[in-house]
matplotlib code that plots the C-alpha trace (Angstrom):
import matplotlib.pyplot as plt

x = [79.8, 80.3, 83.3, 84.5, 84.9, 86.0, 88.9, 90.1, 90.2, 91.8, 94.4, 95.3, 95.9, 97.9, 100.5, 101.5, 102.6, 104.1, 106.0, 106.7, 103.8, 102.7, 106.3, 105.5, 102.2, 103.3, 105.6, 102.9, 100.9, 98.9, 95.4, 95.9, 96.6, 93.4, 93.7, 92.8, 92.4, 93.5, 94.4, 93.6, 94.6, 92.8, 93.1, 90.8, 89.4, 85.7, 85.3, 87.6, 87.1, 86.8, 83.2, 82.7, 85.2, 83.6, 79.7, 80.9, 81.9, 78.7, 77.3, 78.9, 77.7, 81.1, 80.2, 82.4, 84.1, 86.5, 87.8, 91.7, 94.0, 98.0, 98.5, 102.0, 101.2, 98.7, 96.2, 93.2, 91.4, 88.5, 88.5, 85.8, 84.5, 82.6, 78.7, 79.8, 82.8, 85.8, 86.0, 88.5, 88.5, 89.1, 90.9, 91.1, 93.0, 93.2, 95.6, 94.6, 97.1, 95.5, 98.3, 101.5, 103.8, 102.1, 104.6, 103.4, 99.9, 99.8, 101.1, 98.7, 95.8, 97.0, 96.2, 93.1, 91.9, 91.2, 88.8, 85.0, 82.8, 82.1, 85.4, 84.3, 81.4, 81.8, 84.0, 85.9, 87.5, 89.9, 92.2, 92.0, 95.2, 95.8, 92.9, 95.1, 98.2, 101.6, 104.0, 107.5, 110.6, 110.7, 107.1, 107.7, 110.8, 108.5, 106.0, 108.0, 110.2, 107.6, 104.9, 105.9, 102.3, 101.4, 104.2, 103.1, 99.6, 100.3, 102.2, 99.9, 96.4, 94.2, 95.7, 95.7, 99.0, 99.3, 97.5, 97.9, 98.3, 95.5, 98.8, 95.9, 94.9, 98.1, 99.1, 102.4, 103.4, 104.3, 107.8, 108.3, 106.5, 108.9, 112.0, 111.1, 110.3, 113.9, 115.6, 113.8, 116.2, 112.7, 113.5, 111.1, 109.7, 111.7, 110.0, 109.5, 110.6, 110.4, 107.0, 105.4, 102.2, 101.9, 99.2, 97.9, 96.7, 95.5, 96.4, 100.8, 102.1, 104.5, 105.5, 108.1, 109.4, 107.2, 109.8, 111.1, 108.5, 109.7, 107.4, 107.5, 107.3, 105.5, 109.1, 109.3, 112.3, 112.0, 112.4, 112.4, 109.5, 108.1, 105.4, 103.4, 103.8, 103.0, 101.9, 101.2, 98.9, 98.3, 95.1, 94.1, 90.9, 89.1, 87.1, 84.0, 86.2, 85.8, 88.5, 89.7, 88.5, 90.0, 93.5, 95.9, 97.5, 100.1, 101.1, 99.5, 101.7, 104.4, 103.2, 102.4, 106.3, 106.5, 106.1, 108.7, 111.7, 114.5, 118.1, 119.8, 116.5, 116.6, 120.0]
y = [101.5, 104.0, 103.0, 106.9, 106.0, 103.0, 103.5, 106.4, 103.9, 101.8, 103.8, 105.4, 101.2, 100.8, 103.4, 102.1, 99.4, 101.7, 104.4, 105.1, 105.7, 109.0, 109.8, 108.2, 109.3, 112.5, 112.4, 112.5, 115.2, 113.4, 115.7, 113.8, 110.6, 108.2, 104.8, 101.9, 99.3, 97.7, 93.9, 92.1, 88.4, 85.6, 82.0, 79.6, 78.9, 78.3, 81.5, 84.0, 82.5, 84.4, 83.4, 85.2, 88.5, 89.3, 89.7, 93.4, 94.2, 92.9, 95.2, 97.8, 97.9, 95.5, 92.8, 89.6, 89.8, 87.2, 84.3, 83.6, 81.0, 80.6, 76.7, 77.6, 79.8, 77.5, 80.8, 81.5, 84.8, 87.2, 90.5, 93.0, 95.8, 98.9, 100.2, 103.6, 103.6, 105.2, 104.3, 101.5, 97.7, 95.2, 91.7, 89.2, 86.1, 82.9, 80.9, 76.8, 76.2, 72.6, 72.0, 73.3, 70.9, 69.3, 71.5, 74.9, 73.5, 72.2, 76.0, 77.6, 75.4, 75.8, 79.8, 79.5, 77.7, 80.7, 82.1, 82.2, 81.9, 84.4, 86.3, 89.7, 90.7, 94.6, 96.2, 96.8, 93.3, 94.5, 96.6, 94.7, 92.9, 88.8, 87.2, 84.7, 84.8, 85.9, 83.2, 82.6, 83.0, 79.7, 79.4, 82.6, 81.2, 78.1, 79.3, 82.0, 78.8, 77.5, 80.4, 84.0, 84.5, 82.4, 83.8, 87.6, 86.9, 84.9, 88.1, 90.8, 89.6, 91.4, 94.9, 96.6, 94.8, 97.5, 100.5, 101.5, 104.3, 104.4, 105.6, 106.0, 109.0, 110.7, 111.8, 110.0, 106.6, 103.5, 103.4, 107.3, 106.8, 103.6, 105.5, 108.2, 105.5, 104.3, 107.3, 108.1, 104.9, 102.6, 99.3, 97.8, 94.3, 93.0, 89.3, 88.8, 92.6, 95.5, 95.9, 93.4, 93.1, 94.2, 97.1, 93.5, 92.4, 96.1, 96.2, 97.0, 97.1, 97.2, 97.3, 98.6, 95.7, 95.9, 97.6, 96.3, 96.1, 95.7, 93.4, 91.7, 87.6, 85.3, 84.7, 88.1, 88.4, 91.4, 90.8, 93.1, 91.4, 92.9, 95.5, 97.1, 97.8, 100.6, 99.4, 101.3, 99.8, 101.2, 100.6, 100.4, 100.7, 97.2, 96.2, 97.7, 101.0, 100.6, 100.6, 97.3, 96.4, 93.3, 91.3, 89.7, 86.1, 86.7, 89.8, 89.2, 86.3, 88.3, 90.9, 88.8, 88.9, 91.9, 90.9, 88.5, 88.7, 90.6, 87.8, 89.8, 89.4, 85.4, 85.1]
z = [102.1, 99.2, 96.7, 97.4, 101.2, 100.9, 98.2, 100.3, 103.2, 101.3, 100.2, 104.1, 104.7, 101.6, 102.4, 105.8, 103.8, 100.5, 102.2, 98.4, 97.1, 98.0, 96.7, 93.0, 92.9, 93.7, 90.3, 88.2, 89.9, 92.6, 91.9, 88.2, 89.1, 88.1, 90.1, 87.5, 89.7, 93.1, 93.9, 97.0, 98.2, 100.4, 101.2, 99.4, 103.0, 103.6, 105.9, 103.6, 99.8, 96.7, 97.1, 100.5, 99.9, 97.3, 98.6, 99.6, 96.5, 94.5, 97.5, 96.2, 92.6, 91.2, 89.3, 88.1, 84.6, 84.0, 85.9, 85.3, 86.9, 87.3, 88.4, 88.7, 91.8, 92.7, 92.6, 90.8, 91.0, 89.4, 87.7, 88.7, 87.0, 88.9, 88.5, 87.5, 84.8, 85.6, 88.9, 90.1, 88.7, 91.3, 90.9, 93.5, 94.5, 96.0, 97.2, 97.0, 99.9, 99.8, 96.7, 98.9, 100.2, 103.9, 105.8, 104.1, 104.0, 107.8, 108.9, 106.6, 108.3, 111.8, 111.3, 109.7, 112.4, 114.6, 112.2, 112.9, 109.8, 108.5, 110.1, 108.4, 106.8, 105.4, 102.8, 106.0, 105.9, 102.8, 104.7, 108.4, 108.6, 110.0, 111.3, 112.4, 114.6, 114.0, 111.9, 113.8, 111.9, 110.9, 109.5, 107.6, 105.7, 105.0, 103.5, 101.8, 99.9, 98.3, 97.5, 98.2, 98.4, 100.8, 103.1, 102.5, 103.3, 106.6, 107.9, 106.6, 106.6, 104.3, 102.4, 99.3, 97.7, 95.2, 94.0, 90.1, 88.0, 85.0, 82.8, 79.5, 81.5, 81.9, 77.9, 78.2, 77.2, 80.1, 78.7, 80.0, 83.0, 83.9, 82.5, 85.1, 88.0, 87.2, 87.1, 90.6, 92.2, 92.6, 91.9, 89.8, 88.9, 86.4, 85.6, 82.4, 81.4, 82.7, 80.8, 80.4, 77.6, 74.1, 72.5, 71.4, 74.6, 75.3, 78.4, 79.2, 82.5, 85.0, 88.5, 91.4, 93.7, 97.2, 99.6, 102.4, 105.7, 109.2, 111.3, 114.5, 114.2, 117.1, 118.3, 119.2, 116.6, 113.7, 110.1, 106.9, 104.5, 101.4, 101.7, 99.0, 95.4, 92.4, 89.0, 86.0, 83.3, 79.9, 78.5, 75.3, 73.2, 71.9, 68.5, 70.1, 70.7, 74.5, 76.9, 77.7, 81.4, 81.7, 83.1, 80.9, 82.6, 81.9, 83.2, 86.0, 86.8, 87.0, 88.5, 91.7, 92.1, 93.0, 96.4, 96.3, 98.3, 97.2, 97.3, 100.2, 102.3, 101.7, 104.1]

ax = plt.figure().add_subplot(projection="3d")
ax.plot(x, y, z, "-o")
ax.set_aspect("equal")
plt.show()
């Protein structure tokens, strides 16, 4: 598959899930809007590990750049960097379920049991949903109280979780472009600031909160989960005088909450 296909795919997936997005993209002029990268999550399964996503993406031209790790998320993950320049980086996670509590682990398990190895073998598998069966009400909740990532994956399966405006390209700083989010009513991702990086790491970000997602459980009962998210990212230029292509930790970290549940969906 061509990158050019398959981000336009990719992004037709992504805003079923970010009714928003066309709106905020559309802030900024959407025929100027450069995408820096995209993010996608797995399970650290046998059949759907970083090690077997990512053969697609190596297919693609993408090749690995840096490995990074959050043990407090129990996630590791790696950045990727495209054949041509300019066009989107890519960074990956996992989640090593294995270190959840049993319960979480046990209903994480029972769904990856239905897959076949390998489930998917195409770029295609990055924007085709569960592979597993729907959670129940009371799996989702869970999983959801112990690792908002493990509960957002179970339900959605493999998506875009956010898209990300290359703000470097735009002539305005990340502090206007959040001070115009805001003022637009889109709650954003407040974890560790509202902007979260320094010139420093070379790379500043920041995030809206995922809005809210109406799905239908196993149980048959509907529930209002987090969907997709926005970023922004700032990069900036390294010793070398090239544009940083890498991830900072720590940002990332927080960004990963964007997809957490908001405290009137937790009743």
């Amino acid at each position: 598959m061509q990158t050019q296909e398959f981000f336009a795919a990719l992004w037709r997936d992504y805003v079923m899930l970010a009714p928003q997005a066309d709106a905020i993209r559309a802030l900024f002029g959407a025929e100027r809007v450069v995408n820096d990268h995209v993010a996608f999550r797995t399970f650290a399964h046998p059949a759907i590990s970083i090690a077997v996503l990512e053969q697609p993406l190596l297919e693609m031209g993408y090749r690995r750049d840096a490995p990074y790790s959050f043990s407090d998320k129990h996630l590791s993950a790696w950045g990727y960097v495209p054949a041509v320049p300019g066009e989107p980086l890519i960074f990956l996670s996992q989640l090593h379920y294995d270190q959840l509590p049993n319960l979480a682990a046990d209903i994480i398990e029972e769904l990856l049991a239905h897959l076949s190895h390998p489930t998917v073998t195409g770029a295609e598998v990055f924007y085709s949903g569960r592979h597993w069966p729907q959670l129940n009400r009371e799996q989702y909740q869970t999983l959801a109280s112990v690792s908002e990532y493990a509960a957002w994956l179970a339900v959605h399966g493999f998506h875009a979780n956010h898209f990300t405006i290359a703000v470097h390209t735009l002539g305005v700083s990340i502090q206007n472009v959040v001070s115009k989010i805001v003022s637009e009513g889109y709650p954003m991702n407040e974890a560790g600031g509202l902007i979260k990086g320094t010139p420093d790491d070379l790379l500043v970000q920041a995030a809206t909160m995922a809005p809210n997602i109406e799905i239908e459980l196993a149980d048959g009962q509907c529930l209002a989960v987090p969907g997709c998210y926005y970023e922004f990212a700032q990069r900036y230029v390294d010793e070398r005088g090239e544009l940083f292509q890498g991830f900072v930790a720590n940002n990332a970290n927080r960004i990963f909450e964007s997809t957490h549940r908001t405290n009137d969906m937790m009743s």
